[in-house]
C-alpha positions as CSV (number, residue, x, y, z in Angstrom):
1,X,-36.4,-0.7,-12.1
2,X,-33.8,1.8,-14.0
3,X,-31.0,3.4,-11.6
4,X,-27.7,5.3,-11.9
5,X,-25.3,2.9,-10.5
6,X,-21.0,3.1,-10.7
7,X,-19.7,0.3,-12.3
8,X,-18.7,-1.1,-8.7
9,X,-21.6,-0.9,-7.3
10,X,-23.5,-2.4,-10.4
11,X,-21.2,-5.4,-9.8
12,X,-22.4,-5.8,-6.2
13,X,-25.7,-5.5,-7.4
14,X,-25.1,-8.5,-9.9
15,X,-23.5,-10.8,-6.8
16,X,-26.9,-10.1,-5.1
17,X,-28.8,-10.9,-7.9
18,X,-26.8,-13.7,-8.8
19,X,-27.4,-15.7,-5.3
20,X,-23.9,-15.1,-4.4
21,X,-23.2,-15.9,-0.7
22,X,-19.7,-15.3,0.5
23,X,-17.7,-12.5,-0.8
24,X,-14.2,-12.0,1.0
25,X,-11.5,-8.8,-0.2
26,X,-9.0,-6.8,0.6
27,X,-9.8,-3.1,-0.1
28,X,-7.6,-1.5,-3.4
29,X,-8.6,1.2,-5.3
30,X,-10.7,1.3,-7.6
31,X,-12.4,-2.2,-6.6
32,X,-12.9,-1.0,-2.8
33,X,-16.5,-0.1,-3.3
34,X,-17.9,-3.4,-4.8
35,X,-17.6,-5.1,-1.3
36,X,-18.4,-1.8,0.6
37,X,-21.8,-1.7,-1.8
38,X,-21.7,-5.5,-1.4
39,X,-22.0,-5.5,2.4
40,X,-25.3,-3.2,2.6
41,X,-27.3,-6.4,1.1
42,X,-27.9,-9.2,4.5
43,X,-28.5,-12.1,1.7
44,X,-24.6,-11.8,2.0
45,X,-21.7,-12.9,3.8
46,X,-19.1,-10.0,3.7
47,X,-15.8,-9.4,4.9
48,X,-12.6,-7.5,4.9
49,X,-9.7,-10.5,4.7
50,X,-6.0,-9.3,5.5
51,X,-4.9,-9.5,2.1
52,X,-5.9,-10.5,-1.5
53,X,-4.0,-14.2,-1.2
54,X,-6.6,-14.5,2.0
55,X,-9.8,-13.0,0.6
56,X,-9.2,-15.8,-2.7
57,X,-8.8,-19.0,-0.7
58,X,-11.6,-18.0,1.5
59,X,-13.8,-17.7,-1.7
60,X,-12.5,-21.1,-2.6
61,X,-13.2,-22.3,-0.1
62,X,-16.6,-21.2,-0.1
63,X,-17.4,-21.9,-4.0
64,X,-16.2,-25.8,-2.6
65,X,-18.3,-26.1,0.1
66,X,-21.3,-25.2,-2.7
67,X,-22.4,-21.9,-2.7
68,X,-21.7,-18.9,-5.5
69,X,-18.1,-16.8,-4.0
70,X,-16.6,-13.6,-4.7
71,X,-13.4,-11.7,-4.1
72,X,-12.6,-8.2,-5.2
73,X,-9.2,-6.9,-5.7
74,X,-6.9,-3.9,-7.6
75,X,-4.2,-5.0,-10.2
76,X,-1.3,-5.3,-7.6
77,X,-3.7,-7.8,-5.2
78,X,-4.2,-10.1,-7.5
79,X,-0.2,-10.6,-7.8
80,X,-0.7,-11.1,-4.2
81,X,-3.8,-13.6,-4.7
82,X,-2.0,-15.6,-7.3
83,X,-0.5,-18.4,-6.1
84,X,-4.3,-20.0,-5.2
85,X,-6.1,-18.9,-8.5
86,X,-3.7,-20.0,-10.9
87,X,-4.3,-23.4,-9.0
88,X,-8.0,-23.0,-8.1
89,X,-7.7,-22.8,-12.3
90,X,-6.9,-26.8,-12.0
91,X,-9.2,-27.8,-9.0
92,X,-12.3,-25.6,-10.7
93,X,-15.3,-24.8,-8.7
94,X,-18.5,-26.3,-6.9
95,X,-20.2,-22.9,-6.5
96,X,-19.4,-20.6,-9.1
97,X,-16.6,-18.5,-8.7
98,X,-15.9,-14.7,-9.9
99,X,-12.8,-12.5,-9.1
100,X,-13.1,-8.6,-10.1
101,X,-9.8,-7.3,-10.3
102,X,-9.6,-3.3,-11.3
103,X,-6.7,-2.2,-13.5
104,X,-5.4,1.3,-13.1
105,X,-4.4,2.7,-16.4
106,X,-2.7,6.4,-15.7
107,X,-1.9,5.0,-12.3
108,X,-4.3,7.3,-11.0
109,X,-3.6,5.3,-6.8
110,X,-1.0,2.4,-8.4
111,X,2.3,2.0,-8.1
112,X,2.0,0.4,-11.4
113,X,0.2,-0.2,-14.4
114,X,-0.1,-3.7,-15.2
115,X,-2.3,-5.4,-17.4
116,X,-4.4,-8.2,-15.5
117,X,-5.3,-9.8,-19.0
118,X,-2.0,-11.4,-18.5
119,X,-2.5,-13.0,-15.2
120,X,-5.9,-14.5,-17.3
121,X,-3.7,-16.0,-20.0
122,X,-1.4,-17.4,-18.1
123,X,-3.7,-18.9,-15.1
124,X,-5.8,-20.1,-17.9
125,X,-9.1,-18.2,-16.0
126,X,-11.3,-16.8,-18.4
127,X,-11.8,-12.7,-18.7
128,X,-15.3,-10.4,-19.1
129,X,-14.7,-7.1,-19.4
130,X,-17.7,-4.8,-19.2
131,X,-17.9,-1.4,-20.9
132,X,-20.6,0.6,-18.4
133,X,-22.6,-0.3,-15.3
134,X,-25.2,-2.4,-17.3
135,X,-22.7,-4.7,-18.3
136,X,-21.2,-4.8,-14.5
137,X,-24.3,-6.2,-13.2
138,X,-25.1,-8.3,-16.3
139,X,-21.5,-9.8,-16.7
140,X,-21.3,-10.7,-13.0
141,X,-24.5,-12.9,-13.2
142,X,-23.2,-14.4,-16.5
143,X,-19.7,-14.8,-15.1
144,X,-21.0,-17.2,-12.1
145,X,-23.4,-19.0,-14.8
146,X,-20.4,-19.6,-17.0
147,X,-18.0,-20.5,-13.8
148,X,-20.7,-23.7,-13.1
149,X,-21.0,-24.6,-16.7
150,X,-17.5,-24.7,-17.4
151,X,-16.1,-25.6,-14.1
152,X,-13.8,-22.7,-13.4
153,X,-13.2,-19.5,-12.1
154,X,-13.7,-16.5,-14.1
155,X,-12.1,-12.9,-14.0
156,X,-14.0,-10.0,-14.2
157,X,-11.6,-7.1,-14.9
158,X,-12.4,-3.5,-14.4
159,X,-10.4,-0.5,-14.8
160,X,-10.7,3.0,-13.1
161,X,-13.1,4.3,-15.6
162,X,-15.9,1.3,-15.8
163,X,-15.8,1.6,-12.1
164,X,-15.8,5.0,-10.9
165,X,-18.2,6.1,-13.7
166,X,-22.1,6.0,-13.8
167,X,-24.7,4.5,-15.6
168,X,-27.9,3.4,-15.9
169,X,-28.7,-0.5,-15.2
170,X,-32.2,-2.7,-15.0
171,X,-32.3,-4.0,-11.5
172,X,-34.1,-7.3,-10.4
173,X,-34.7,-9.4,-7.8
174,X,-32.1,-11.7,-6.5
175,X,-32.0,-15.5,-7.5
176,X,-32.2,-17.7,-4.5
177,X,-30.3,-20.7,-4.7
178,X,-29.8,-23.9,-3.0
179,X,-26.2,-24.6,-1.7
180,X,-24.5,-27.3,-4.3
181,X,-23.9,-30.6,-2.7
182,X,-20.1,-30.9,-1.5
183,X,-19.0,-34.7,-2.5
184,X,-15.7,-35.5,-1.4
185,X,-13.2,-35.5,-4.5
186,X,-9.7,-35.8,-4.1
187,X,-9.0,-36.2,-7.8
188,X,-10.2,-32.9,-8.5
189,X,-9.7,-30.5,-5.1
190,X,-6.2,-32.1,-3.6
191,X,-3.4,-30.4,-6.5
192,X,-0.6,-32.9,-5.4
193,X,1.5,-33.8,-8.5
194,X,-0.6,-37.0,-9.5
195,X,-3.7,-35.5,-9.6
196,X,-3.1,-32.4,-10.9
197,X,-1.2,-33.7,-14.3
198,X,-4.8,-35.2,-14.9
199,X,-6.5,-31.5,-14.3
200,X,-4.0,-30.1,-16.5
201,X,-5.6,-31.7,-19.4
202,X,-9.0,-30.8,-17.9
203,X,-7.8,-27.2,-18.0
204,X,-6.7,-27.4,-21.9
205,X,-9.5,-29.1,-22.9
206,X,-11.6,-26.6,-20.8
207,X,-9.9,-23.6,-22.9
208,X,-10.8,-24.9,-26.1
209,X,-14.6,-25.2,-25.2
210,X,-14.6,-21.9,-24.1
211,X,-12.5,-20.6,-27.2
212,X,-15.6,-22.1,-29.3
213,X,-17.7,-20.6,-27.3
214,X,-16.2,-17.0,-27.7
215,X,-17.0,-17.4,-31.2
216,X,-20.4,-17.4,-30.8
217,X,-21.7,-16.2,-27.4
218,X,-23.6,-12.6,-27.2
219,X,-20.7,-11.4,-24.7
220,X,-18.9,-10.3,-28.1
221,X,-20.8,-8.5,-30.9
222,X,-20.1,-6.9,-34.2
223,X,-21.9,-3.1,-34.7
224,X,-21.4,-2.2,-38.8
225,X,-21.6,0.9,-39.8
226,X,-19.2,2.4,-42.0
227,X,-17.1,-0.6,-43.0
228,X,-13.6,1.9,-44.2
229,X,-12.5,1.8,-40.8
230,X,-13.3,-1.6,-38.0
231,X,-12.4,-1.1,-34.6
232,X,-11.6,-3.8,-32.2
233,X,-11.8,-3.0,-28.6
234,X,-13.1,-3.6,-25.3
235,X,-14.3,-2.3,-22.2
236,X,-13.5,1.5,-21.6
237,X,-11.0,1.4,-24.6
238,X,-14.5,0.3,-26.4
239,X,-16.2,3.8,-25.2
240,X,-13.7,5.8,-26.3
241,X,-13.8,4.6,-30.1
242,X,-17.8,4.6,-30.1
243,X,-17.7,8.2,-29.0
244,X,-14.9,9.5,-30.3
245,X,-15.8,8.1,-33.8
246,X,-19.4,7.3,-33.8
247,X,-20.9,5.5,-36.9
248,X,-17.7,6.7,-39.1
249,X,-16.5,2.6,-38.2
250,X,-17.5,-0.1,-37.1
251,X,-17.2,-2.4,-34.4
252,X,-16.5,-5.9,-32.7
253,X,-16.5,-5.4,-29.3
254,X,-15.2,-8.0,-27.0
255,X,-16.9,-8.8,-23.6
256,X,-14.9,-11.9,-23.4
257,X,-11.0,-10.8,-23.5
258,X,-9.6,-14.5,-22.3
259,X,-9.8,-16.7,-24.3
260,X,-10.9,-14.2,-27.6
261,X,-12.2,-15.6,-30.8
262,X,-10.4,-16.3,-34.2
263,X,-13.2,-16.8,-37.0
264,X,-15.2,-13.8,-35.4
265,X,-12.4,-10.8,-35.7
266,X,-11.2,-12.7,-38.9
267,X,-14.6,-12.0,-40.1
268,X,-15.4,-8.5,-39.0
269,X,-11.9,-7.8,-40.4
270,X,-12.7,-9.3,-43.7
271,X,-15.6,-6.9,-44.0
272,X,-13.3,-3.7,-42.9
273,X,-11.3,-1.8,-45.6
274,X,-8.8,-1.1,-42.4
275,X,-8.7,-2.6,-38.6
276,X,-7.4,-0.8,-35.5
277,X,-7.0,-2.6,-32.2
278,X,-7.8,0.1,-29.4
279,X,-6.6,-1.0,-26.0
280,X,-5.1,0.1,-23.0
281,X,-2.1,-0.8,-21.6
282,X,-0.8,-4.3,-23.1
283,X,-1.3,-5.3,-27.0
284,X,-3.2,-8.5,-25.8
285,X,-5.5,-8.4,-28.3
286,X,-3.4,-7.3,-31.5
287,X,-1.1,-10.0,-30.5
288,X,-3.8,-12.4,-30.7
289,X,-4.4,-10.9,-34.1
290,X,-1.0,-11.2,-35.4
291,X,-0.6,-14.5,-33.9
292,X,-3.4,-16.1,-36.5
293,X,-2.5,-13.8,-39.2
294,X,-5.1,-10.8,-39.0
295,X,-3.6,-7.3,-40.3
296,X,-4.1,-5.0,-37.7
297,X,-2.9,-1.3,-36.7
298,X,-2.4,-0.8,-32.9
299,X,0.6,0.0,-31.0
300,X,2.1,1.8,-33.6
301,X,-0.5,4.5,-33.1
302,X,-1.9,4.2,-29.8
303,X,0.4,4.4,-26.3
304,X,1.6,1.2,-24.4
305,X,1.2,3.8,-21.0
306,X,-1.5,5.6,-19.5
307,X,-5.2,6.1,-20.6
308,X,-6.7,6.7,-24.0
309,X,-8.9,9.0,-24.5
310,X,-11.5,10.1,-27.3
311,X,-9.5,13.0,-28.1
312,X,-6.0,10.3,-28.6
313,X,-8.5,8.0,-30.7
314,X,-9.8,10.8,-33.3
315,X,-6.3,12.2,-33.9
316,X,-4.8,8.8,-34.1
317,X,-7.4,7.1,-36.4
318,X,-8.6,10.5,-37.8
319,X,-6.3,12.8,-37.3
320,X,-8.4,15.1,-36.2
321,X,-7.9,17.5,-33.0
322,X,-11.1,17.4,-30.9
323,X,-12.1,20.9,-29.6
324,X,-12.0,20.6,-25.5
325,X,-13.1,23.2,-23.0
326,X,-10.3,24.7,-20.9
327,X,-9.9,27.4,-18.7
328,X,-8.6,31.3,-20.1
329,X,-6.6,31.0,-16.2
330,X,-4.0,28.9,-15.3
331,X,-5.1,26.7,-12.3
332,X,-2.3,25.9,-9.8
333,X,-0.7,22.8,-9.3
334,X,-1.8,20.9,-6.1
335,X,0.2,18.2,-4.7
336,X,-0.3,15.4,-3.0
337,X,0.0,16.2,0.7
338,X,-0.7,14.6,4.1
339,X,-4.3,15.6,5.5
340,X,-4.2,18.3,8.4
341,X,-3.3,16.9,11.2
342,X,-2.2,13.4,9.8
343,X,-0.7,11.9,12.6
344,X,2.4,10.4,9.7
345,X,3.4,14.0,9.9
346,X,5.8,14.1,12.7
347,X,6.7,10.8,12.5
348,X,8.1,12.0,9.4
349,X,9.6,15.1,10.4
350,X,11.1,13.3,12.8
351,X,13.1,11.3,10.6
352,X,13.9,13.6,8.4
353,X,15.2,15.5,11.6
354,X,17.5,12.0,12.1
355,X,18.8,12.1,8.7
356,X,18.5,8.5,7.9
357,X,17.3,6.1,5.0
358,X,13.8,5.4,5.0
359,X,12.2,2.3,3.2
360,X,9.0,3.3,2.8
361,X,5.5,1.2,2.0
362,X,2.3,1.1,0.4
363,X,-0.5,3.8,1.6
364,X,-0.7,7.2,3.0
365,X,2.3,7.8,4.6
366,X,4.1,7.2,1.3
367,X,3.1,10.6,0.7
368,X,6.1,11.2,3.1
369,X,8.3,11.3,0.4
370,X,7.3,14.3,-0.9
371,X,8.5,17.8,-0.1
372,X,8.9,19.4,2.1
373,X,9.3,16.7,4.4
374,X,11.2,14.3,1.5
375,X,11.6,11.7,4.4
376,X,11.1,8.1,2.3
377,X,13.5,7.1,0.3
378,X,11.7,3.9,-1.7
379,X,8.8,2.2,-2.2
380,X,8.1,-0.9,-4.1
381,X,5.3,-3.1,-2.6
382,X,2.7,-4.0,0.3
383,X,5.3,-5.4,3.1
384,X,8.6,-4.7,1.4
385,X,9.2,-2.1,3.4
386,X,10.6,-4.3,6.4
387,X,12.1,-7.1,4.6
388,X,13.8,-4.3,2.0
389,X,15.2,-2.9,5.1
390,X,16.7,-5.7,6.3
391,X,18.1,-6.8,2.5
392,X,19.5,-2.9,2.4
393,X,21.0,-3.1,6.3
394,X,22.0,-6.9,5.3
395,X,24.1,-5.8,2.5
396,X,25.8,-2.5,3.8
397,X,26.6,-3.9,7.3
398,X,25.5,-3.1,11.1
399,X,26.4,0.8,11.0
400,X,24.2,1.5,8.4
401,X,21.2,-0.1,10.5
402,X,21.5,2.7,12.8
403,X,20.5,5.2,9.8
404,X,17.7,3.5,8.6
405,X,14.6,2.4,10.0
406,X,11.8,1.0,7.5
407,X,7.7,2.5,7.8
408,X,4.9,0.6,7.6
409,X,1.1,0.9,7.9
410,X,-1.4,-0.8,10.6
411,X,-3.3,-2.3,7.9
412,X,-0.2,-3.4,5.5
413,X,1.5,-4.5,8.7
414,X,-1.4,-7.0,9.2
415,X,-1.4,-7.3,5.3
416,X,2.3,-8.2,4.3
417,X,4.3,-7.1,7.3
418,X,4.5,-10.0,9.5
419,X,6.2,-12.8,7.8
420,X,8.8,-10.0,6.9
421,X,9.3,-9.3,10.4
422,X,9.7,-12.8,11.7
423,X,12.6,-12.9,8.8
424,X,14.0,-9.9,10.7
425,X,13.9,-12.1,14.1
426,X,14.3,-15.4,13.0
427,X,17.7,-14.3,11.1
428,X,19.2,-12.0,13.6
429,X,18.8,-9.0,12.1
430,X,19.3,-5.3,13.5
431,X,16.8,-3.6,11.9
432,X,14.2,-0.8,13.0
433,X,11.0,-0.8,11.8
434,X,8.2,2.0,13.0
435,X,4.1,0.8,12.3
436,X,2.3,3.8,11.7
437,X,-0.8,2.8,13.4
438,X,-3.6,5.3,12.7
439,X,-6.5,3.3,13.7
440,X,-7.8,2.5,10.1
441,X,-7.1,1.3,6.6
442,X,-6.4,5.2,5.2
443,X,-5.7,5.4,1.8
444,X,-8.7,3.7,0.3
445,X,-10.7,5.3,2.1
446,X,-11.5,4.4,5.6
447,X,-11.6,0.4,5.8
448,X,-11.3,-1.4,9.1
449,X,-8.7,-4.0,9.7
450,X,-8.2,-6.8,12.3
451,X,-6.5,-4.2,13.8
452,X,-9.4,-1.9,14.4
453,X,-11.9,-4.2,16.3
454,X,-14.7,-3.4,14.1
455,X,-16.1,-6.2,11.0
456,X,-16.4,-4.5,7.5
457,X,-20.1,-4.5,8.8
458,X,-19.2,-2.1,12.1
459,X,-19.9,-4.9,14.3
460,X,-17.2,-5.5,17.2
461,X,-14.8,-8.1,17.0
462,X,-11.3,-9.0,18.3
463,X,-8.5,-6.5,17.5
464,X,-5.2,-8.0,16.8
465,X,-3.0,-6.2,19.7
466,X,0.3,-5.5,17.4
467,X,2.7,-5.1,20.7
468,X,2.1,-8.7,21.4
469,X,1.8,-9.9,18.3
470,X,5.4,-8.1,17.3
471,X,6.8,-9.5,20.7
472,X,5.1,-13.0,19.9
473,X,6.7,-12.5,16.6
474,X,10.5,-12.8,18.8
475,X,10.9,-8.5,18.9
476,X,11.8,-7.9,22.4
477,X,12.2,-4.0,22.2
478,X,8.7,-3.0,21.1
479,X,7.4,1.0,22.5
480,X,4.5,3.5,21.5
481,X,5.1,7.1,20.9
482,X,2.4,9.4,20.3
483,X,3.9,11.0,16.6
484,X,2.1,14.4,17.8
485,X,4.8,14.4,20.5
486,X,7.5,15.5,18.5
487,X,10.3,15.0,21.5
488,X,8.9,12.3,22.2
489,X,9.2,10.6,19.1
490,X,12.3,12.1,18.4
491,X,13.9,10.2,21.7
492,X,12.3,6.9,20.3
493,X,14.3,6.8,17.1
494,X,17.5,8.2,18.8
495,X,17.3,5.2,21.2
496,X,16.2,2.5,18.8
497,X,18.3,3.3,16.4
498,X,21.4,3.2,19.0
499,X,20.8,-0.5,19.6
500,X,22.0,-3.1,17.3
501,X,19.0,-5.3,18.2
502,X,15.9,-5.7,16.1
503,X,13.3,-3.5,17.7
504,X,9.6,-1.9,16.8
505,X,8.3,1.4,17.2
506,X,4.4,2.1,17.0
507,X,3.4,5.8,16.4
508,X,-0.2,5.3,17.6
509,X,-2.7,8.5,16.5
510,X,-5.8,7.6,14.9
511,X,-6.3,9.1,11.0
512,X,-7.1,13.0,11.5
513,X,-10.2,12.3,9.6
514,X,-12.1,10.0,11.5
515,X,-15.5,10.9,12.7
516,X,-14.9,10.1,16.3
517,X,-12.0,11.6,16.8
518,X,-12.3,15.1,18.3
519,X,-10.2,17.8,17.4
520,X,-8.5,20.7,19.3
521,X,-9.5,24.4,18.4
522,X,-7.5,25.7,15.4
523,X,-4.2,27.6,16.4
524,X,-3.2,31.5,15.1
525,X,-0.4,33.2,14.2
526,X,0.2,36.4,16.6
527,X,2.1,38.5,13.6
528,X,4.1,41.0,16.1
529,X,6.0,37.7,17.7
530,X,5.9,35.8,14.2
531,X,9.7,36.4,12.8
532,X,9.2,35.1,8.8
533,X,11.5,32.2,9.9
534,X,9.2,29.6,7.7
535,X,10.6,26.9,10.7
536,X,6.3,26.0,11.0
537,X,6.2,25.4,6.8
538,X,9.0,22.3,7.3
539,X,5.9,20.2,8.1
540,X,4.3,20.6,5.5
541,X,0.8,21.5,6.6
542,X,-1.4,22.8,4.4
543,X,-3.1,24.8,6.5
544,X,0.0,27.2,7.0
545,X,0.8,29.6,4.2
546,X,2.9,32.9,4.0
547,X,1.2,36.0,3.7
548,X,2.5,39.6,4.1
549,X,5.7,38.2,4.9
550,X,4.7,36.5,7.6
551,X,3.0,32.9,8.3
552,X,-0.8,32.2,8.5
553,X,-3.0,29.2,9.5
554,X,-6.2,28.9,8.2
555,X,-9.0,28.1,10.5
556,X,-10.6,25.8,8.2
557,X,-8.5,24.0,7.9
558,X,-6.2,23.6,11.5
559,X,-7.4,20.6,13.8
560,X,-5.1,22.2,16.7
561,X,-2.5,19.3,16.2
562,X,0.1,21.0,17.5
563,X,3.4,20.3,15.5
564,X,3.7,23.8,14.1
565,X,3.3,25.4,17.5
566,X,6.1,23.1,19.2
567,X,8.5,24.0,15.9
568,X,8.1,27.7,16.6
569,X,11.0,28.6,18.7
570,X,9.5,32.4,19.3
571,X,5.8,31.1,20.8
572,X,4.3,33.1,18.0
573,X,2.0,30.2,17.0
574,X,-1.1,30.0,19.8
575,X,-4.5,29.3,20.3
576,X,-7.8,31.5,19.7
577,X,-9.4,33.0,16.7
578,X,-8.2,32.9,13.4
579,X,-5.9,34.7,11.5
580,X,-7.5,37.7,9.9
């Protein structure tokens, strides 16, 4: 049966095909959906895990004890998950094994744009890349195949496009199989020194096979049509060259990125009068080209940053300007900004109110650094929020700790957080740190969290309380302010900030958009009281604009929060109808 399916949730549909029973991730975007998709099918075991490095060992774990395994992740997890893959390279599977991990060309929801094809090569894991949702659900049946056969993981690797994007894929019925028999190996599952020299060689030897295989196996294919120009590419880099160039070249495309072939692109470029290497990001695969000898043209025409296009590939190769539709009117720019009613909103005005540096984290509320509240000051990674604080108090001494306090999600807390607090306790430190605890994993859209008490399935389960964990953790001043209250919270940093003890603030308010939560009626502006002062646009709310002079909220828009009508010193912000 034919349906329209996005790439993620044509990869779910291949783990249920497949037989796969255990799937364990941490929500990133763009992989988020394949386990979201992935948990409507009962033949599976789903869960949200507290982070990638979690999620992986739990699908080892699972692919040892015999049955097929799968964790999904974005480009920045699997730095997190790599410490047990590029070993679970060595031990190799009992189940087969399959990590997706979505790249983020453009950095669309990244704080980077790494190439994962990297974290392939050097964990010695071998790479599918699939071009459109067919190839998602075909290539995640193949990749567990291939993981049994060859004893090893395998990567799948997406990128924003391939899964956010539909197409049409043959669905079947799913393949019911036996769990493998677990036999008790210590030569091949324990990775102390002795036994893992011997895997190494496995691993090598492994690589080879699979590098023969490339060269052969119907992952990889060669389309000829006009032979002037050959194009090598993959995945969505793949789609771009077919459409933007059609049957004026011709193609090898690669399904199999890690290892890649030699004879078969020194053959199709043998038949080409000239060979471009299309890719995204990295020059994996014009590298690989040069390496063996294979004249090329790549990143001297095509971008090492941001996403190709069919329009980059025609003027590149071509040099022909594609005709695009456009607007004759100038649309707007519209930032980033904090939902209405985000309960990070007056946490952040609050700090920006104290005038101190703010290390800042991973999700929402790192939209905090933007204006007009302008309240974060860095952001690097999941966690590093808390131990950059103390580094940053560390280094410039105890009176700088009372100007800084570090921010940090409910759901990154739980992710990265804790062992970066204990550093803070364990090595004396000063430091403040404030969990914005809004109920949910927010960014990605909704998630729970073992903060939430709800399984990825909406069953009820134990919540992780965070004020006993942070005092179990050795934080003796722990409180929790309501980040609506703005005097409230205000009083909270003053105080904290005061003490030169380590000590945690929780602004508790759950995410504006959740269904439960019930919102007040939306607030008006009475014009004859409203001065023009702006004092309600320091927030940031965009539901208040200026119109006339004078400021308006828009109904649609207002969930009653609040803030604005506790910043207005002349009570001209009240409830009732809306503004006309």
């Amino acid at each position: 049966m034919k349906k329209l399916f996005l790439g993620n949730e044509a990869v779910a549909r291949g783990l249920y095909e497949a037989g796969c029973r255990v799937i364990s991730s941490y929500p990133g975007t763009p992989s988020t959906e394949i386990t979201e998709f992935a948990a409507t099918y009962d033949e599976m075991y789903s869960e949200w895990a507290p982070n990638e490095k979690v999620a992986c060992e739990v699908a080892i774990g699972a692919s040892m004890g015999g049955a097929r395994a799968f964790s999904a992740m974005k480009h920045v997890g699997l730095n997190v998950a790599a410490d047990p893959l590029y070993t679970a390279s060595y031990t190799g599977v009992n189940g087969g094994l399959v990590i997706a991990v979505a790249d983020d060309p453009g950095m669309h929801s990244s704080q980077n744009e790494q190439d994962s094809r990297h974290h392939a090569i050097a964990s010695k894991i071998p790479m599918l890349e699939p071009a459109d949702s067919a190839e998602c659900l075909a290539f995640t049946k193949r990749a567990f195949e291939l993981s049994e056969e060859y004893d090893t993981p395998f990567f799948i690797r997406l990128c924003t496009r391939i899964s956010h994007s539909r197409s049409l894929v043959e669905t079947t019925d799913r393949a019911e199989l036996p769990l493998k028999e677990y036999v008790k190996n210590p030569a091949k599952n324990v990775m102390m020194p002795a036994m893992a020299r011997g895997r190494h060689v496995f691993v090598e030897k492994r690589m080879k096979a699979l590098a023969d295989f490339a060269e052969t196996c119907d992952l990889n294919r060669t389309e000829y049509y006009d032979t002037s120009i050959g194009i090598i590419a993959s995945g969505a880099s793949y789609q771009y060259a077919k459409e933007a160039l059609g049957e004026n070249a011709s193609y090898l495309k690669l399904g199999m990125v890690n290892p890649l072939p030699v004879k078969l692109i020194e053959d199709f470029a043998a038949k080409c009068d000239k060979v471009y290497v299309v890719e995204e990001l990295d020059d994996i695969i014009e590298t690989h080209c040069r390496k063996f000898g294979i004249s090329v043209i790549g990143k001297e025409l095509f971008p090492l940053t941001g996403e190709l296009s069919q329009a980059i590939v025609a003027k590149k190769i071509l040099g022909e300007e594609k005709n695009t539709l456009s607007l004759k009117d100038e649309i707007p720019v519209r930032p980033p900004v904090m939902c209405c009613g985000c309960p990070h909103r007056g946490l952040f005005y609050a700090l920006k109110r104290e005038n101190v540096f703010v290390s800042g984290d991973i999700g929402c509320y790192t939209l905090g650094s933007q204006p007009p509240l302008s309240a974060i000051d860095t952001c690097v990674c999941m966690g590093a929020s808390v131990s950059g604080l103390h580094g940053f108090n560390t280094a410039r001494g105890a009176e700088q700790a009372k100007k800084a306090v570090a921010v940090i999600g409910d759901s990154t807390f739980i992710h990265s957080g804790i062992t970066s607090l204990i550093d803070i306790a364990y090595n004396k430190g000063i430091s403040t740190i404030v969990i914005l605890d809004n109920s949910i994993t927010g960014m990605t859209g909704h998630q729970q969290n073992p903060t939430t008490g709800y399984t990825i399935k909406g069953d009820p389960t134990a919540a992780v309380s965070l004020e006993k964990l942070v005092q179990a953790i050795g934080i003796h001043r722990v409180r929790v302010v309501d980040p609506y209250d703005l005097k409230e919270t205000q009083e909270a940093l003053k105080e904290e900030l005061a003490v030169e003890k380590p000590s945690v603030i929780i602004a508790r308010r759950p995410c504006a958009l959740l269904k439960y939560v019930k919102h007040k009626p939306s607030l008006k502006v009475d014009r004859e009281k409203c001065r023009s002062c702006k004092a309600c646009l320091r927030i940031g709310c965009p539901a208040i604009s200026m119109k006339d002079g004078k400021a308006v909220i828009d109904h649609t828009q207002c969930v009653g929060c609040g803030l604005c009508e506790d910043l207005c010193k002349f009570g001209a912000i009240v409830g009732g109808e809306a503004d006309k």
